[in-house]
C-alpha positions as CSV (number, residue, x, y, z in Angstrom):
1,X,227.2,248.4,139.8
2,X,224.5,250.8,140.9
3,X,221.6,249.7,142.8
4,X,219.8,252.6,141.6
5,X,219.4,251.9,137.8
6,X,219.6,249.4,135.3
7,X,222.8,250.5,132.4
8,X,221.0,252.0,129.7
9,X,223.4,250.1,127.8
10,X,223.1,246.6,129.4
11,X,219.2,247.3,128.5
12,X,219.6,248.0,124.9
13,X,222.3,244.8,124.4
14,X,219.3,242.8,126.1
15,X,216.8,244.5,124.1
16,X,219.1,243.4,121.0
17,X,219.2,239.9,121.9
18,X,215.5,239.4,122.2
19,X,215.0,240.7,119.0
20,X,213.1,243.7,119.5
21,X,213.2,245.5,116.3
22,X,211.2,249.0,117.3
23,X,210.8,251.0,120.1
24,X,208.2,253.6,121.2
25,X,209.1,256.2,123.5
26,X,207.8,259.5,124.2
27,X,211.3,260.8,125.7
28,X,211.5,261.7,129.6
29,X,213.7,262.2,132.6
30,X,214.0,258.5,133.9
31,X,214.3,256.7,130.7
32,X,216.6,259.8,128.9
33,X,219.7,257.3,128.4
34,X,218.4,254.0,127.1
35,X,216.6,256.7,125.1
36,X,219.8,257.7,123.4
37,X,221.2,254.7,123.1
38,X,218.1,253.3,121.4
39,X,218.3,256.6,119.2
40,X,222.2,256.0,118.1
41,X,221.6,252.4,117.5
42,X,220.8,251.5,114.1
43,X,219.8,247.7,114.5
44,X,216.1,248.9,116.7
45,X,214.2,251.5,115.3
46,X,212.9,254.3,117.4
47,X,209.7,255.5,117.0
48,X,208.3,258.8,118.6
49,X,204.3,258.8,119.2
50,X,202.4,262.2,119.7
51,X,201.0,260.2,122.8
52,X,201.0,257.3,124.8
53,X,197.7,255.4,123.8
54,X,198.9,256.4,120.0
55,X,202.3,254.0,121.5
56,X,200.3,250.9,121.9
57,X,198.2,251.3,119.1
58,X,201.2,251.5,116.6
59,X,203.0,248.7,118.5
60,X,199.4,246.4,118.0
61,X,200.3,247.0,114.1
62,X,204.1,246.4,114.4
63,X,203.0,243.0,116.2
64,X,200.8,242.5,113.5
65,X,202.7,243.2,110.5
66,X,205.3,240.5,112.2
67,X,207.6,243.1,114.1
68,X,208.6,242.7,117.9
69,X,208.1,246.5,119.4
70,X,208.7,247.8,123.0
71,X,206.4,250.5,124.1
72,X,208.8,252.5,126.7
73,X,206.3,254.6,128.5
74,X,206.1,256.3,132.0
75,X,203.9,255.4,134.6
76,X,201.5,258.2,133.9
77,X,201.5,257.7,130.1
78,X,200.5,254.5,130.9
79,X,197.5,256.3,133.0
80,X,196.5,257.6,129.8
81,X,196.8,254.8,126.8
82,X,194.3,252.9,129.4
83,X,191.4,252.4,126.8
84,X,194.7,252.4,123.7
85,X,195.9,249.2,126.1
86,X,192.4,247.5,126.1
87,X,191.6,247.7,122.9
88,X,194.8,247.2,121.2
89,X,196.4,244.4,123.6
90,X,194.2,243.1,126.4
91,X,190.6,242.5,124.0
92,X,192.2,241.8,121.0
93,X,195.3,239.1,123.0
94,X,198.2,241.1,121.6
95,X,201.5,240.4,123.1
96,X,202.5,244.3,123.8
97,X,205.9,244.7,125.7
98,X,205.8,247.6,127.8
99,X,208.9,249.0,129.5
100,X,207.2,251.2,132.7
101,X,209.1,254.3,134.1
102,X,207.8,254.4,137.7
103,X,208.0,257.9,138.3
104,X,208.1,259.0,141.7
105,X,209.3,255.4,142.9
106,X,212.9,257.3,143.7
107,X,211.4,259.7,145.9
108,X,209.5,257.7,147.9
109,X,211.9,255.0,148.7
110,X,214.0,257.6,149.8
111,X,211.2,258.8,152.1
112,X,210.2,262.3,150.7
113,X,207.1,263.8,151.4
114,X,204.4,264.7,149.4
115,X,205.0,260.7,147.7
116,X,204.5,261.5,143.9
117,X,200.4,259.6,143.3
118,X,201.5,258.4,140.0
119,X,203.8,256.2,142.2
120,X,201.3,254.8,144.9
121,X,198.8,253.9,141.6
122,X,201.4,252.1,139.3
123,X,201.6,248.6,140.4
124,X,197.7,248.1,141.6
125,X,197.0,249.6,138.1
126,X,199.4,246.9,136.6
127,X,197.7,244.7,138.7
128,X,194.2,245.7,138.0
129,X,194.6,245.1,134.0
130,X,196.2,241.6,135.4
131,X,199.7,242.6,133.2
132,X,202.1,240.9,134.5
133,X,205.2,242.7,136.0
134,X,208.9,242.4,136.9
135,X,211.1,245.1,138.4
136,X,214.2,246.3,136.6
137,X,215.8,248.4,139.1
138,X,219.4,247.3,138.6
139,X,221.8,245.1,136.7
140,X,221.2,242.3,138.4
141,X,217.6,242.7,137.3
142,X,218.0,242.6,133.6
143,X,216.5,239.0,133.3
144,X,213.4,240.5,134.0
145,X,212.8,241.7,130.4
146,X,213.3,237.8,129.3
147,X,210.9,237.2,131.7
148,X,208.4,239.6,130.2
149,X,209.2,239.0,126.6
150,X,209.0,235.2,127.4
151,X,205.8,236.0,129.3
152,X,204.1,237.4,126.9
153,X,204.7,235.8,124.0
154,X,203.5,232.7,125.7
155,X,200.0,234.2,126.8
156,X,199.8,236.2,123.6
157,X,198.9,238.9,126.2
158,X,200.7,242.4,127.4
159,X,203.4,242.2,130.0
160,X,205.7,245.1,131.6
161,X,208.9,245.8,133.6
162,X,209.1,248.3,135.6
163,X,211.9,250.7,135.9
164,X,212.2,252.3,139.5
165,X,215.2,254.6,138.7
166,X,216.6,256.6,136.0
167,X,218.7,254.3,133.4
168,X,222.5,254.9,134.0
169,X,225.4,254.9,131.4
């Protein structure tokens, strides 16, 4: 089992077992593979924003309409649904999932210099919204999306894991 990535396919069987019926994803590097999988998988249906605030805004009215969406989103489309996440989660109390690529998390646990700044503002961002967050970094980490899902059902309030490395096969 790798200790640098969760199994794309692990993630989507957990995914599946929650119940999550959509996901949003605007594609990238990290998440590429659960990306596919989601895509060949007709139980979840995948749906691709124009941008990331237009993710969390079409996941409010998924959760409204009695769906159970993901938005899979990288660290700095996160940075940029900001006022999409306080309007359509945090002020209104919708339970939003979010799935957070942490790019740049790879390069700087591995030491390499210049460290990427969408990775040094990721978690105090999380922080600062007060979203709750787990890390899925491995196998071993999968509960964490319970966790979340649990999480935020419970406070009828967004809550993320975040993925430190690329998904693997």
């Amino acid at each position: 089992m790798s200790k640098n990535g969760a199994s794309a396919s692990k993630t989507l069987a957990a995914l599946k077992s929650l119940g999550f019926t959509h996901v949003l994803a605007i594609p990238d590097s990290e998440s590429a593979l659960l990306y596919t999988a989601i895509e060949k998988d007709p139980d979840i249906d995948l749906i691709l924003p124009t941008r990331e605030g237009e993710s969390i805004a079409i996941a409010a009215g998924l959760w409204t309409g009695g769906r159970k969406p993901l938005v899979l989103i990288q660290n700095t489309g996160f940075m940029e649904a900001g006022d999409a996440l306080r309007g359509c989660g945090l002020g209104p109390r919708v339970p939003l999932r979010l799935m957070v690529g942490w790019r740049g998390y790879g390069g700087a646990m591995a030491g390499k210099k210049p460290t990427d700044s969408a990775y040094t503002y990721t978690e105090p961002l999380l922080k600062a919204w007060g979203i709750p967050t787990w890390h899925l970094m491995c196998d071993d980490d999968l509960p964490a999306i319970e966790q979340m899902d649990r999480t935020a059902e419970e406070t009828s309030l967004p809550a993320a894991v975040i993925t430190g490395y690329a998904f693997t096969e």
